[in-house]
Legacy VTK file of the C-alpha trace (Angstrom):
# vtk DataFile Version 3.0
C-alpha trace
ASCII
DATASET POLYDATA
POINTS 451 float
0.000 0.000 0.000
0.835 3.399 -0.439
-0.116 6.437 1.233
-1.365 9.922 -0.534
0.648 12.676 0.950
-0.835 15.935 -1.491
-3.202 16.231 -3.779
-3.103 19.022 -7.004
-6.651 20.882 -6.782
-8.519 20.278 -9.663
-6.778 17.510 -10.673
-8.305 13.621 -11.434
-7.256 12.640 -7.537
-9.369 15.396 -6.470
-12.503 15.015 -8.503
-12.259 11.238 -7.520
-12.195 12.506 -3.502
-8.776 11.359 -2.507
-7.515 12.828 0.378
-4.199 12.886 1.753
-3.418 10.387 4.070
-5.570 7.610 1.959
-3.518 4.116 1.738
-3.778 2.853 -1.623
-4.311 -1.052 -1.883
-4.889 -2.351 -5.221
-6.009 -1.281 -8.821
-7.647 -3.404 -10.974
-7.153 -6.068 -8.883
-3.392 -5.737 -8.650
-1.661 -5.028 -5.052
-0.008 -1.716 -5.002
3.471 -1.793 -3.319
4.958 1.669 -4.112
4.462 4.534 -6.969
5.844 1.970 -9.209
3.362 -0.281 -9.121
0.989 2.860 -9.262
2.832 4.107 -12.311
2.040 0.368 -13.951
-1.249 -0.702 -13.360
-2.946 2.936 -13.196
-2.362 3.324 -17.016
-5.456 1.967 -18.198
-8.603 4.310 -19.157
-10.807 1.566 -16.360
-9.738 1.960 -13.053
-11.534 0.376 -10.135
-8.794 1.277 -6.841
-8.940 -0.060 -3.555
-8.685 2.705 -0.915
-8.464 2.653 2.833
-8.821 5.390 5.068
-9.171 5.365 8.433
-8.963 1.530 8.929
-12.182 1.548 6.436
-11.648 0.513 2.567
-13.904 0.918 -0.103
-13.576 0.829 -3.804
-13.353 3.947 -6.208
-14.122 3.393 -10.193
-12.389 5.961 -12.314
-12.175 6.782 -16.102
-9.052 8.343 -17.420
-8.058 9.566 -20.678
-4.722 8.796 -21.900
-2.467 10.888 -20.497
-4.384 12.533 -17.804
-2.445 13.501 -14.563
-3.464 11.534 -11.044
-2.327 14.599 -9.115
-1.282 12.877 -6.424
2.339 12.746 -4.800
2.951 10.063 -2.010
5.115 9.474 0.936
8.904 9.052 0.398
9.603 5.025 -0.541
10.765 2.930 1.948
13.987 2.279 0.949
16.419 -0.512 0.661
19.163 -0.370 3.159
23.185 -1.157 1.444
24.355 -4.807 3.037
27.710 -4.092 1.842
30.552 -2.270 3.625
32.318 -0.880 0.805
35.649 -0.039 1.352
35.159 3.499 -0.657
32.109 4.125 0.642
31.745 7.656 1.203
29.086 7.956 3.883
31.788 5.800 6.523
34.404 9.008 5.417
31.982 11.317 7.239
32.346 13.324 9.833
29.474 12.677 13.105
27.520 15.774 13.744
25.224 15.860 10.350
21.741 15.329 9.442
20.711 11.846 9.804
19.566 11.167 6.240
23.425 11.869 5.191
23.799 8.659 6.788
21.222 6.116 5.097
22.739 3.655 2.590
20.115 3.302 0.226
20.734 0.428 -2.387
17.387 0.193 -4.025
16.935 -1.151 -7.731
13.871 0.856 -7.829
15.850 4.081 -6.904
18.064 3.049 -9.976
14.953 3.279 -12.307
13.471 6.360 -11.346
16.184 8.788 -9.889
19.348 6.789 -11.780
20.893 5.996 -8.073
23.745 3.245 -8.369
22.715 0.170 -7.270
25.089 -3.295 -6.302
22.526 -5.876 -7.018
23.768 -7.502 -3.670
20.332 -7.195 -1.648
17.864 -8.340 -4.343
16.326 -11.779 -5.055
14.804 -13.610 -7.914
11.451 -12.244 -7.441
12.847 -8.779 -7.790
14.517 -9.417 -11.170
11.881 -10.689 -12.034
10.275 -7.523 -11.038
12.396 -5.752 -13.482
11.614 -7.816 -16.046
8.439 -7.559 -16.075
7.255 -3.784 -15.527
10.152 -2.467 -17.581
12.770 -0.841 -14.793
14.925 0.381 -17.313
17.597 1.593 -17.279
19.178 0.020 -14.286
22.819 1.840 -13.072
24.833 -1.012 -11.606
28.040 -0.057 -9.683
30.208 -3.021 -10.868
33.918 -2.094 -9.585
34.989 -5.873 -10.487
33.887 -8.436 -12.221
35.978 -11.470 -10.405
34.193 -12.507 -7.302
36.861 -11.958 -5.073
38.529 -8.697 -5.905
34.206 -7.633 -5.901
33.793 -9.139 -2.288
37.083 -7.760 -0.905
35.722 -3.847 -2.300
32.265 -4.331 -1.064
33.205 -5.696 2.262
31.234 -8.749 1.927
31.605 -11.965 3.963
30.236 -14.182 0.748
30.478 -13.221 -2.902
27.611 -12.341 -5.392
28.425 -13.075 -9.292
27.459 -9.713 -10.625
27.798 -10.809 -14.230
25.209 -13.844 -13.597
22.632 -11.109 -13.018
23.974 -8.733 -15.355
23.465 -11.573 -18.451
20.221 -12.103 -17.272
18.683 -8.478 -17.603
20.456 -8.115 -20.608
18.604 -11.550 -21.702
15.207 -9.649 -21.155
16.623 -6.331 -22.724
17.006 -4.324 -19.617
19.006 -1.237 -20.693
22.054 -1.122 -17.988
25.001 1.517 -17.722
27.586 0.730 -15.008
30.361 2.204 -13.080
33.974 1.487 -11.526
35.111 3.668 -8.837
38.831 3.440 -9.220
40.574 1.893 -6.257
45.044 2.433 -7.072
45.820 -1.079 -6.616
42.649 -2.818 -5.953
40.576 -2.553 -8.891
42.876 -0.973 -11.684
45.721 -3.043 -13.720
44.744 -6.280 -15.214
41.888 -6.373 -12.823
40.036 -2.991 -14.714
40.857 -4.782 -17.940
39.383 -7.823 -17.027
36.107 -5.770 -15.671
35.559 -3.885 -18.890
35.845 -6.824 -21.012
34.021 -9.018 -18.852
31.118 -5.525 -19.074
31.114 -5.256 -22.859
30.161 -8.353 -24.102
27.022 -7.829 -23.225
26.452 -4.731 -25.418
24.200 -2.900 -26.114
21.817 -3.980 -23.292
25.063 -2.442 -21.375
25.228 0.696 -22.425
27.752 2.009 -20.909
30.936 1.371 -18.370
32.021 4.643 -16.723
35.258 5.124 -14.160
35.842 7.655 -11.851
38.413 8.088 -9.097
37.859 7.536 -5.610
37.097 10.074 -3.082
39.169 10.309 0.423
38.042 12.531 2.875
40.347 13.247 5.943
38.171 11.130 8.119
39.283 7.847 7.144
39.781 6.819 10.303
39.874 2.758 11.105
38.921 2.181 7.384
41.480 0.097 4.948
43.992 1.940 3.263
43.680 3.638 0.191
45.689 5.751 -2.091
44.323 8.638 -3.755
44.122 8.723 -8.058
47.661 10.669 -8.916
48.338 12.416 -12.012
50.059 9.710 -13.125
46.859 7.609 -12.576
44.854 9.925 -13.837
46.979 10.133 -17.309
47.123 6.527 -17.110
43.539 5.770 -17.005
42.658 8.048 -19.481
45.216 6.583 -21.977
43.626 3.160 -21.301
40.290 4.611 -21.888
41.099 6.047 -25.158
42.474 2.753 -26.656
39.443 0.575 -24.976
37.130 3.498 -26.857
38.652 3.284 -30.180
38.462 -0.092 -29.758
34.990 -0.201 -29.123
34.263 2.481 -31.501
35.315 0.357 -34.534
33.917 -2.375 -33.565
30.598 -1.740 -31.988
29.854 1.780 -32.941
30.393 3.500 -29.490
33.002 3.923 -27.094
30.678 2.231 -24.275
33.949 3.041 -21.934
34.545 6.509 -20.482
36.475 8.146 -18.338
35.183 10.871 -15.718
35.308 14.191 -16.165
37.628 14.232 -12.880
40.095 12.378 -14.278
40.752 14.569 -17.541
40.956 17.766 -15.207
42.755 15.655 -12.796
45.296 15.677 -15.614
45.133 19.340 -15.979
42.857 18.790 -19.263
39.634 19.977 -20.498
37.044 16.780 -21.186
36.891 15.794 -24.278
34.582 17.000 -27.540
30.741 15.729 -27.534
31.203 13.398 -30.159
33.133 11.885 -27.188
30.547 10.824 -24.849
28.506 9.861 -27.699
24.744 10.134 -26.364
26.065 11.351 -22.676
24.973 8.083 -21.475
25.994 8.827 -18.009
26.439 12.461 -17.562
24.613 12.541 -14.017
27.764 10.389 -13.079
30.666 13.090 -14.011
31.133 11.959 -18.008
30.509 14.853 -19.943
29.402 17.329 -17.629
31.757 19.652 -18.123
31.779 19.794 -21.508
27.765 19.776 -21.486
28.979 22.670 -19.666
31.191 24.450 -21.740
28.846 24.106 -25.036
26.050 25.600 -23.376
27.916 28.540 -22.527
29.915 28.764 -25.925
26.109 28.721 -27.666
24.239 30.960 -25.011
27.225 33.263 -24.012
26.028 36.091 -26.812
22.901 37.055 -25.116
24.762 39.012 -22.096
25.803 41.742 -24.496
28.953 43.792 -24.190
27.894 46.633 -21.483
26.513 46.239 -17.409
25.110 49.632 -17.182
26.029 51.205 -14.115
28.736 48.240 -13.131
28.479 44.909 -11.173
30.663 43.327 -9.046
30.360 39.116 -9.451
31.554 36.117 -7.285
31.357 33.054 -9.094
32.167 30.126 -6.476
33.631 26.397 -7.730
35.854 24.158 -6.281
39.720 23.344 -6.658
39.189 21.474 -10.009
36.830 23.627 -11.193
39.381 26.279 -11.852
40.932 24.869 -15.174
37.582 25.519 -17.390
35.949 28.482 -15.102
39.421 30.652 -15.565
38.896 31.332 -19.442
35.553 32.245 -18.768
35.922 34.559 -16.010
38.485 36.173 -18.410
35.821 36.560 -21.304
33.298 38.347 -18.456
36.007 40.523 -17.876
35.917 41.759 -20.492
32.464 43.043 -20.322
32.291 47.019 -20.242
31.370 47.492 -16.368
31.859 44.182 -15.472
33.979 42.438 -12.357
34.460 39.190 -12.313
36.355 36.916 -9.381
36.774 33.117 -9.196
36.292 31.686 -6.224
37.720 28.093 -5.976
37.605 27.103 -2.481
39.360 24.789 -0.913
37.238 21.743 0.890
38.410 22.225 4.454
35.334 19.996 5.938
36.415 17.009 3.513
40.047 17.831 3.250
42.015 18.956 0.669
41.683 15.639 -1.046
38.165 16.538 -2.224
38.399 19.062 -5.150
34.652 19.244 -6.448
32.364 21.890 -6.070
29.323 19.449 -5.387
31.213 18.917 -1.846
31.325 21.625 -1.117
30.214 22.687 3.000
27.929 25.564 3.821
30.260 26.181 6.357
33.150 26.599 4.216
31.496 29.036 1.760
30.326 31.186 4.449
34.418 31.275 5.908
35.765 32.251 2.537
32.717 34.878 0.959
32.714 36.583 4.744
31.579 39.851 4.120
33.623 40.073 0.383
33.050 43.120 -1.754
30.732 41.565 -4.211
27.369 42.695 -5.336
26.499 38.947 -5.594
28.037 35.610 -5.352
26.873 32.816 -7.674
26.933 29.089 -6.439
27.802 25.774 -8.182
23.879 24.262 -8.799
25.461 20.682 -7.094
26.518 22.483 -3.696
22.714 22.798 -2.658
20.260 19.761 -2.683
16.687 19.983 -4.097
15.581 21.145 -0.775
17.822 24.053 -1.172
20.054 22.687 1.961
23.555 22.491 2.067
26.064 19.074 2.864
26.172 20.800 6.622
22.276 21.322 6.799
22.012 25.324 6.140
19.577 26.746 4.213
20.340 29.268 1.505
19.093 31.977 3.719
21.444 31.000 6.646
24.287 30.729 4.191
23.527 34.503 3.046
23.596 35.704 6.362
25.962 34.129 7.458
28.426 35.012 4.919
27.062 38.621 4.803
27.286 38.622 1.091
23.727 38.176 -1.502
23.472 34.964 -2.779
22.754 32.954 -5.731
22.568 29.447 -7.014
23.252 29.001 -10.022
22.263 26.445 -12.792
24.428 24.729 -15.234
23.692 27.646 -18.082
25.519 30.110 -16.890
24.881 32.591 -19.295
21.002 32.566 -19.027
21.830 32.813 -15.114
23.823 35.490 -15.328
21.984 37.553 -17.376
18.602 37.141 -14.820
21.382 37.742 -12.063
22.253 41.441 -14.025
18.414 42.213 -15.107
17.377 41.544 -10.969
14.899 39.483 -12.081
16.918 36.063 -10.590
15.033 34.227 -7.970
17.674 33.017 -5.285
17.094 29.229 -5.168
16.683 29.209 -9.052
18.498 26.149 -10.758
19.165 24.481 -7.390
21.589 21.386 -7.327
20.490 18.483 -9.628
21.503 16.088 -7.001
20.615 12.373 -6.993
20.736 11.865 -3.162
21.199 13.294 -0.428
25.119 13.404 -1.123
24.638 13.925 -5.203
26.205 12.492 -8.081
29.659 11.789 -6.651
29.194 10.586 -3.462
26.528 8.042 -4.621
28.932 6.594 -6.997
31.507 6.200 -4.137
29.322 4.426 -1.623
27.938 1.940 -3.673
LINES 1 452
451 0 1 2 3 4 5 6 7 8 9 10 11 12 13 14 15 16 17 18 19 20 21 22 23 24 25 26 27 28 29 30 31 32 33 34 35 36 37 38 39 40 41 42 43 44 45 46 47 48 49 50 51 52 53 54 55 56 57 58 59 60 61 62 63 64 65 66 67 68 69 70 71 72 73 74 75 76 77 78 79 80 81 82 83 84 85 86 87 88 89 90 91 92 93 94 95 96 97 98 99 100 101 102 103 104 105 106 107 108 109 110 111 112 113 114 115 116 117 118 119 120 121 122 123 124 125 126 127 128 129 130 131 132 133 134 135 136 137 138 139 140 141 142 143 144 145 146 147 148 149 150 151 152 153 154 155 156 157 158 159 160 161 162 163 164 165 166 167 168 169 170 171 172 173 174 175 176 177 178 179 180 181 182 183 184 185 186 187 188 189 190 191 192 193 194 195 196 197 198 199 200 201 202 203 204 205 206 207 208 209 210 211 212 213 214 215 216 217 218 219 220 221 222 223 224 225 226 227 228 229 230 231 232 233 234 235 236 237 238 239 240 241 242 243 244 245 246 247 248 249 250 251 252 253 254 255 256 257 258 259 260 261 262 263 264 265 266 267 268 269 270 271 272 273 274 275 276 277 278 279 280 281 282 283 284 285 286 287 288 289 290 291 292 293 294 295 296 297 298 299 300 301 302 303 304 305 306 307 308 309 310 311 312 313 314 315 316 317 318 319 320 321 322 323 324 325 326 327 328 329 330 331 332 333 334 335 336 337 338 339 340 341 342 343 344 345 346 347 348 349 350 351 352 353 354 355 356 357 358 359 360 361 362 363 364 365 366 367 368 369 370 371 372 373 374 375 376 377 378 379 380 381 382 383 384 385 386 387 388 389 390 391 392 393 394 395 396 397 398 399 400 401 402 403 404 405 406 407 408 409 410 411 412 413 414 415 416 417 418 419 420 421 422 423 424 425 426 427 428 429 430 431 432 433 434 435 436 437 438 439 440 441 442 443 444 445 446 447 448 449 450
């Protein structure tokens, strides 16, 4: 059953007499177990649903055109808590003190189909691929990180291994569209075990879309956790070089690359990302590949509309983190050179995380506030990642508390710059406009390093 938490006035729910807190049972005869199964079986124009409210349940019959909105949202899934005990996992790198929610391991399949959350396929049974099977939860995201057994059980802390690539062949069987990932461990994962992970992977193209690696993540609170080094440089180069070949590869032979590298690892390497014709249909750009350069197109294409004149002058903050700086700098150079406009990078360094952790979607309320204190600017403009959906920061402050708190007006941005900063200079920008696209809690990169 699930349970109505708001209903859209004038909507179908509301003509029909929902009201929030109504359990839904069954439609058509079919048990309702979440909004997937409400997705599924409430599709058809002949609807007969099984309501209970207050301990009483009666039916409703409903006709629906095609396409006609329920209006109904419901209470947050219950989800799937991780078995594993990853030894990457990014949530056991954090420090005590935050929200509780930073602190759930989700690893839910059904997460996977509806938000693209990385799942391990370690907590499921038959009856839930079989699940997938049938109602269509495609595309699944599968962190892999190995494909022998042991080298998988030793990363994921398990006791007993689970064959990843038995599963794996059997949603690709049914044609379940999958994309997976490798967090890059130096010396546990890489070497001859990464090239036995990617070729294990791609045989089962296309139904496996896509194999994307990105480098680990170390905070400085790796306490009593096994020991592991950081991606290098010389990692970084030599990933990317292994990448290339494995693409071309792949490229000839198949039509796509199917194996990418993250846009960490290219800037890492003190590179920009590669072209679009790269990432081919940005298969996985939620994860880190292509990002960037989704990035820098958009503001190469959208750049024109801000003119060449800020009538009567503006002074701009534009806030990233460490790695940020290698594609922001040339564009902070062409605002520059805007008649009456001042532009300042901000690349902060992660001092909650450590200095390990270069991205801006890490990067602490309570950081931003200790670097922007009281600057000179007549705004500051924040990465969209920093700030969740709910327009909270990693360390739980609002947008508002951030502001005041760093005595400086605030803005967070989206990923088109240009079309922000030109609302930003007309005053017609709304403060929480373009908030973070963040998968979780934690966003795109730590979900791929605690799964």
């Amino acid at each position: 059953m699930i349970v109505i938490k708001e209903i859209e006035p004038n909507s179908l729910g509301h003509k029909a007499g929902f009201q929030s807190g109504d359990g839904i049972r069954s439609i058509n005869g079919q048990q309702i177990r979440d909004l997937i199964d409400f997705q599924v079986h409430s599709a058809e124009e002949a609807l007969c649903i099984e309501v209970e409210r207050e301990r009483e349940v009666y039916e409703v019959d409903l006709a629906r055109t095609a396409g006609e909105n329920f209006g109904l949202s419901f209470e947050d899934l219950k989800l799937r808590r991780c078995n594993n005990k990853c030894v990457f996992c990014f949530i056991h790198q954090m420090p005590d003190g935050m929200r509780s929610s930073l602190y759930f391991e989700d690893d839910d399949y059904r997460l996977s189909f509806l938000h693209g959350s990385y799942v391990t396929l370690t907590n499921i049974k038959d009856k839930d691929i079989d699940r997938i099977i049938e109602q269509r939860l495609s595309p699944q995201y599968i962190s892999v990180h190995a494909t022998d057994p042991t080298v998988r059980q030793l990363m994921l802390g398990r006791r007993l291994p689970v064959d990843i690539l038995e599963r794996i062949e059997r949603l690709a069987a049914n044609q379940i569209e999958m994309h997976a990932q490798v967090v890059i461990c130096p010396g546990w994962n890489d070497g001859e075990h990464l090239q036995r992970t990617v070729s294990d992977l791609c045989r089962f193209y296309p139904a496996l879309r896509s194999v994307a690696l990105v480098p680990v993540g170390l905070t400085k609170f790796r306490s009593n956790l096994p020991q592991l080094e950081k991606v290098t440089v010389e990692k970084a180069r030599e990933y990317i070089a292994q990448v290339r070949v494995w693409g071309q590869e792949f490229q000839q032979e198949l039509g796509e690359r199917v194996v990418y590298a993250a846009d960490e690892l290219f800037l890492l390497n003190g590179e920009y990302p590669p072209e679009a014709s790269y990432y081919d249909a940005f298969p996985q750009m939620e994860n880190g590949i292509g990002m960037v350069r989704s990035f820098l197109d958009t503001w190469e294409k959208e750049k024109g509309q801000l003119g060449n004149k800020i009538p009567g002058g503006f002074h701009l903050g534009l806030v990233t983190g460490k790695l940020g700086q290698i594609f922001m700098k040339p564009i902070v150079a062409e605002l520059n050179e805007i008649e009456g406009l001042q532009v300042d990078l901000i690349a902060l360094q992660n001092d909650f995380f450590g200095s390990n952790i270069t991205v801006s979607g890490l990067l602490s309320g309570k950081d931003i506030s200790k670097y922007l204190k009281n600057g000179p600017w007549d705004r500051v403009c924040l990465p969209p990642n920093c700030i969740n959906g709910e327009g909270i920061t990693l360390d739980d402050m609002t947008v508002d508390q951030l502001q005041e708190e760093a005595g400086v007006a605030l803005t967070v941005g989206d990923y088109d710059l240009a079309s922000c900063l030109q609302r930003i200079f007309s005053g017609s920008v709304n403060r929480l406009e373009g908030r973070g696209r963040q998968l979780s809690e934690l966003g795109y990169y730590v979900g791929r390093n605690r799964q």
